[in-house]
N, C-alpha and C positions, 0 to 999 in steps of 0.2 A: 830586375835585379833581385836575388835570390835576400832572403831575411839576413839581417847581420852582415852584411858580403861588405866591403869597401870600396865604394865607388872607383871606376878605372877611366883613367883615360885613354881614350886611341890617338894612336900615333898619328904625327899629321905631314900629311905631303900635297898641299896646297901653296901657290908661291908667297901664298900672303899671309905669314907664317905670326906676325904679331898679333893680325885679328884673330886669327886661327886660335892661336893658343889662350887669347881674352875669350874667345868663346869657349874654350874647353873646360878653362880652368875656372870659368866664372859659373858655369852647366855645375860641374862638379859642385862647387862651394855651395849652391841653392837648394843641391840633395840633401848636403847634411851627411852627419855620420863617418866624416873621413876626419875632419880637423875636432877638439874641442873647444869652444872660445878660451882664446888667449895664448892656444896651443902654435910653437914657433912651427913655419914652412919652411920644408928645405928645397931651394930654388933649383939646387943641381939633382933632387930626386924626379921632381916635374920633370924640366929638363929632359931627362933619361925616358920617362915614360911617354912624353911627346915626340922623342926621338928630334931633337933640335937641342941648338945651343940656349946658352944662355939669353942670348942678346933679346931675342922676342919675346922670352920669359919675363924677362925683367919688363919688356916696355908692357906687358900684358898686367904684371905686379901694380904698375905706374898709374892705370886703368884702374885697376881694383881698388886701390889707397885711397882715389878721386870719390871714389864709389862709397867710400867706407867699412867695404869688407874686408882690409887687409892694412896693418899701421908698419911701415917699413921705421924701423926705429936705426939710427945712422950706430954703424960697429959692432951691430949689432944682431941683427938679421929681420925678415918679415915674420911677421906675427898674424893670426887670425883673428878680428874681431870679437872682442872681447865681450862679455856680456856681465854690463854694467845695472844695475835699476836704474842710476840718474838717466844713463842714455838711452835704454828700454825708455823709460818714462816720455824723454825727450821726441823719441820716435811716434810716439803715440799722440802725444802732442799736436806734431805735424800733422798725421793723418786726420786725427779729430777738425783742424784747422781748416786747412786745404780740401779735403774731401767734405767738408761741410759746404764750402766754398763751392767746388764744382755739383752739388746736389742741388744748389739754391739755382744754378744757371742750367744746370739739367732740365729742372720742374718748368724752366720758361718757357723751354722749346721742345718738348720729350713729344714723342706721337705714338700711336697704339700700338706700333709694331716694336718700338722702342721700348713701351712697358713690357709687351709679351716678354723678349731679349730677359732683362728685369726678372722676370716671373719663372720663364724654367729655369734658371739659375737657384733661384730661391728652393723650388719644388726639386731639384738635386739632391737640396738638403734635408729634405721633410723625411722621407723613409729612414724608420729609427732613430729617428731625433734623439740623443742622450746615451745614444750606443755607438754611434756612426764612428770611427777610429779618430784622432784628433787633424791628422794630417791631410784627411779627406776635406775635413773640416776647414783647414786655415787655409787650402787652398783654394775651394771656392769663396771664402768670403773675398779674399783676396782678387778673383775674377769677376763678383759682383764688384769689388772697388772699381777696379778696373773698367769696366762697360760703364758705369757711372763717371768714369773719366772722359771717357769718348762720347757720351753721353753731353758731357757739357760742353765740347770742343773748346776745350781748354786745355792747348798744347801746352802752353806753362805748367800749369799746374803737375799735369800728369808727368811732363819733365823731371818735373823736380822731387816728383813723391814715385820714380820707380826705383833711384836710391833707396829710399826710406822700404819699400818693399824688398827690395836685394836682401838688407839686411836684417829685417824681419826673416823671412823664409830661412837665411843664414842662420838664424841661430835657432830656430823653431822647429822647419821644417817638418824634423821627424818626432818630435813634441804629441802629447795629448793633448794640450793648451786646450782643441774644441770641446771636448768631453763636459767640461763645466759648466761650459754657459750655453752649449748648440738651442736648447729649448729658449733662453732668453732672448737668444740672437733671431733666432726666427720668429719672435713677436716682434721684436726689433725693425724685424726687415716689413714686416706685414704694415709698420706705422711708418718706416720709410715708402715703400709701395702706395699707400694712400694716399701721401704728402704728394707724392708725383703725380698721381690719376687728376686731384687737386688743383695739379700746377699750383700748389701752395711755395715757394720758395724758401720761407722764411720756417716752414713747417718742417720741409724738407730738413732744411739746412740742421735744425732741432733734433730730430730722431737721429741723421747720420752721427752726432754730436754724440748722443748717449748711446749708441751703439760703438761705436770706438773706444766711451768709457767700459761697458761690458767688456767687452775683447780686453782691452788695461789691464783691465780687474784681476780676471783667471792668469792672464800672463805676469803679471808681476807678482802677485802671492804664486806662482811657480817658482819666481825667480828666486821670492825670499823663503823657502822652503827648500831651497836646493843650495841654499848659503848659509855657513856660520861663521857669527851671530845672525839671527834674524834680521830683516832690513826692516820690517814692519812698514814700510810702503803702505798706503793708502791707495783705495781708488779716488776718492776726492783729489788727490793731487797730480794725478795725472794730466787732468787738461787747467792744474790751476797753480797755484803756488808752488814752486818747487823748493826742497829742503833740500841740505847737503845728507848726503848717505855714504855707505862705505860701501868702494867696489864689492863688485861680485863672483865670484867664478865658482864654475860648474866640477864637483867632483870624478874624478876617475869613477 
């Protein structure tokens, strides 16, 4: 897809036209670049450009809202996930949580071919560490999440945090977000890596912890840098107290 261009979607002519369209419409929303957070969806433009009625649209909408990427507000019409700090913060939360969780059960059972998996991942990211484009960036971290999920075979977990991924990618995607911290993040990964060789658990569980606060960090001073008044957000509060803040939204 050409720089600047607005994601399209293709028409679908499959009989199973609600998943169809849940997969199109959900594809679309994780590029980025078509909706702004908070910006309303017009269900009869989709529609048109999947070439189907409403009816799958909507139950595809029904999916998304579940998902978090999309607030059907009653009278009113669907909206695109908003991009909030409390709920940024929120999300990050989660990951630091959960993904600490599967790292600790990871280290138990991980085997050498398992760390290799680990290790090119990592080494992806090493050439030009601090230049690398940001999106290159949050998409692998987001693939080492990922293999560290499958890693711990903890179908829950990963359940429940590919939401919390949807919506990240959702509102980042095409972001610099890595730019800031890529050099951090890969000493990050080098103290996660160890912890696993280890089979330390509890070590594991520690690094993936302040590696998710890193990522926090850069992504909410974006968020409060791209909002007036300032949110003045913290990274200590990301995985700890949470304050009341004033929504956020992204300028035209």
């Amino acid at each position: 897809m050409a720089a600047g261009s607005t994601p399209a979607m293709r028409k679908l002519r499959s009989s199973s036209l609600a998943q169809e369209a849940y997969a199109s419409i959900h594809e679309m929303m994780l590029e980025g670049g078509r909706y702004r957070p908070g910006e309303k969806i017009s269900v009869e433009e989709i529609s048109r450009e999947l070439g189907v009625s409403r009816s799958p649209v909507w139950d595809a909408i029904a999916r998304l809202s579940a998902e978090g990427l999309v607030e059907v507000v009653p009278r009113q019409g669907v909206y695109f996930l908003s991009l909030d700090a409390d709920h940024v913060r929120e999300l990050f939360t989660a990951r630091a949580v959960l993904e600490g969780t599967a790292a600790r059960e990871a280290a138990l059972q991980i085997s050498g071919d398992d760390l290799a998996i680990l290790i090119s991942l990592v080494a992806g990211q090493k050439p030009g560490a601090g230049r690398r484009n940001g999106l290159t960036y949050s998409w692998l971290s987001l693939d080492f999440s990922r293999e560290l999920l499958r890693l711990s075979r903890n179908r829950t977990i990963a359940r429940i945090l590919e939401p919390v991924y949807a919506q990240l990618q959702a509102l980042f995607g095409r972001s610099r977000i890595g730019d800031v911290a890529t050099g951090e993040a890969l000493k990050a990964y080098k103290d996660i890596l160890g912890a696993l060789r280890l089979r330390d658990g509890g070590l594991a569980e520690h690094a993936v912890h302040s590696h998710i606060e890193q990522i926090a960090t850069a992504v909410i001073d974006m968020v409060n840098e791209a909002t007036s008044p300032p949110l003045r957000a913290t990274a200590r509060r990301v995985v700890g107290e949470r304050q009341p803040v004033e929504a956020a939204t992204v300028p035209r």
